[in-house]
C-alpha positions as CSV (number, residue, x, y, z in Angstrom):
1,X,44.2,126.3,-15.3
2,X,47.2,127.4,-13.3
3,X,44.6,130.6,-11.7
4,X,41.6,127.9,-10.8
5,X,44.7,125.6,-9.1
6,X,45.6,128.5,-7.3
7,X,41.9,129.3,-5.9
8,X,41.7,125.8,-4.8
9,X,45.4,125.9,-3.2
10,X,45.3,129.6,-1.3
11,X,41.5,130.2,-1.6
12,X,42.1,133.7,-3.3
13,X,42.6,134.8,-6.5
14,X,46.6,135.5,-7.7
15,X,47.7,139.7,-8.0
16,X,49.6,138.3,-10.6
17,X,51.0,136.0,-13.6
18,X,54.2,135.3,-11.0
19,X,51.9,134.1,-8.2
20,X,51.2,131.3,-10.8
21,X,54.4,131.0,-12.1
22,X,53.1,132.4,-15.3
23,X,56.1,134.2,-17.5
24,X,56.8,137.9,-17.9
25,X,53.6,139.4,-19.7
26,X,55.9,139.6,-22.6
27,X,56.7,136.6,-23.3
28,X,53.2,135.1,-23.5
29,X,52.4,135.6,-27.1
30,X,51.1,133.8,-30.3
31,X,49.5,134.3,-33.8
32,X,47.4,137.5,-32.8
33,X,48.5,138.0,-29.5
34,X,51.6,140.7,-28.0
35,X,51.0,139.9,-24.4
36,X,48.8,138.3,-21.5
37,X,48.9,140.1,-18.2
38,X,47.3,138.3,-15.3
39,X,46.2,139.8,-11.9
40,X,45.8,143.3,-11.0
41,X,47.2,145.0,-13.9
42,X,45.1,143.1,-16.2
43,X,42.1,144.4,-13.9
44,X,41.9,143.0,-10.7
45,X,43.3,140.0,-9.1
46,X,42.9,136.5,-11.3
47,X,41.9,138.7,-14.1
48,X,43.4,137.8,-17.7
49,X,44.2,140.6,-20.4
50,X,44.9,139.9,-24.0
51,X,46.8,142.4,-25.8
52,X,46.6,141.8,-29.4
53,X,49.1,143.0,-32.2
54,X,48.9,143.2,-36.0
55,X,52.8,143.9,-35.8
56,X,54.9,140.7,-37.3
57,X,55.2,138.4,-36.0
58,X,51.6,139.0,-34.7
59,X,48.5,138.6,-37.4
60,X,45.7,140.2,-35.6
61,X,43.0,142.2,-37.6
62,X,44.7,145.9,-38.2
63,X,41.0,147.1,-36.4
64,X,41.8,145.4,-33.7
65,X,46.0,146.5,-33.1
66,X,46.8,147.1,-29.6
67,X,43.0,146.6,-27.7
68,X,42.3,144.5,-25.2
69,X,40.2,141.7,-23.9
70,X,39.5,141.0,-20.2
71,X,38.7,137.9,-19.0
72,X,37.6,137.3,-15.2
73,X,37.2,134.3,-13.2
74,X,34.1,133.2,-10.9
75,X,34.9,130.6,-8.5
76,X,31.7,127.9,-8.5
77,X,31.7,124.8,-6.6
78,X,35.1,123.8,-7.1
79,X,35.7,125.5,-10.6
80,X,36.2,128.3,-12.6
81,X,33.3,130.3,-14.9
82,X,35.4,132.6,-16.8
83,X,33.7,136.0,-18.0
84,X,34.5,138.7,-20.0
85,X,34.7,142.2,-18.5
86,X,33.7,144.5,-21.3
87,X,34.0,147.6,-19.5
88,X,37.5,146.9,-18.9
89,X,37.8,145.5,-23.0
90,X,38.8,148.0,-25.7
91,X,38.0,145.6,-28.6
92,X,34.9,147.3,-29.8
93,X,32.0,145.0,-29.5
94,X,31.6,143.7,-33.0
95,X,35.0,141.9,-32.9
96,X,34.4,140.5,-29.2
97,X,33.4,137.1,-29.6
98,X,30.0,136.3,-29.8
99,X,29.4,135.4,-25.9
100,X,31.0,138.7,-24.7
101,X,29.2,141.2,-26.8
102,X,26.7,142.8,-24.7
């Protein structure tokens, strides 16, 4: 990923989807998902926040409209264990997948 080639490049996470040459948090969106923020406002630097939307063109589950999930790296031996943050997640725990619900 563009965040694990930036650990091994600057050996520090990126404060941001720029630093990465990511696009506006905007403008990263799909089937279920509004926006990706990466960095610091996501969380803390490297981390990766989903927004998702059940607004069209978005499909996500209505229960699920406008939460979050946070995603943060852990650099190990030359790669990247990603992890989600659930305190920082506002998905309520049943919808999380299966290897984030606490």
């Amino acid at each position: 990923s563009q965040i694990t080639e930036f650990y091994a490049n600057t050996g520090h996470l990126p404060s941001n989807g720029a630093s990465v040459d990511l696009p506006f948090p905007t403008s990263i969106s799909g089937n279920y998902v509004s926006r990706v923020d990466v960095g610091t406002g996501a969380g803390g630097p490297g981390f990766i926040m989903a927004t998702f939307s059940s607004k069209s063109p978005q499909q996500a589950n209505k229960a699920i409209d406008g939460r979050t999930v946070v995603l943060y790296p852990t650099p190990n031996a030359g790669s990247m264990q990603w992890s989600c943050q659930t305190a920082l997640s506002t998905v309520a725990a049943k919808y999380l997948p299966t290897s984030c619900r606490p």
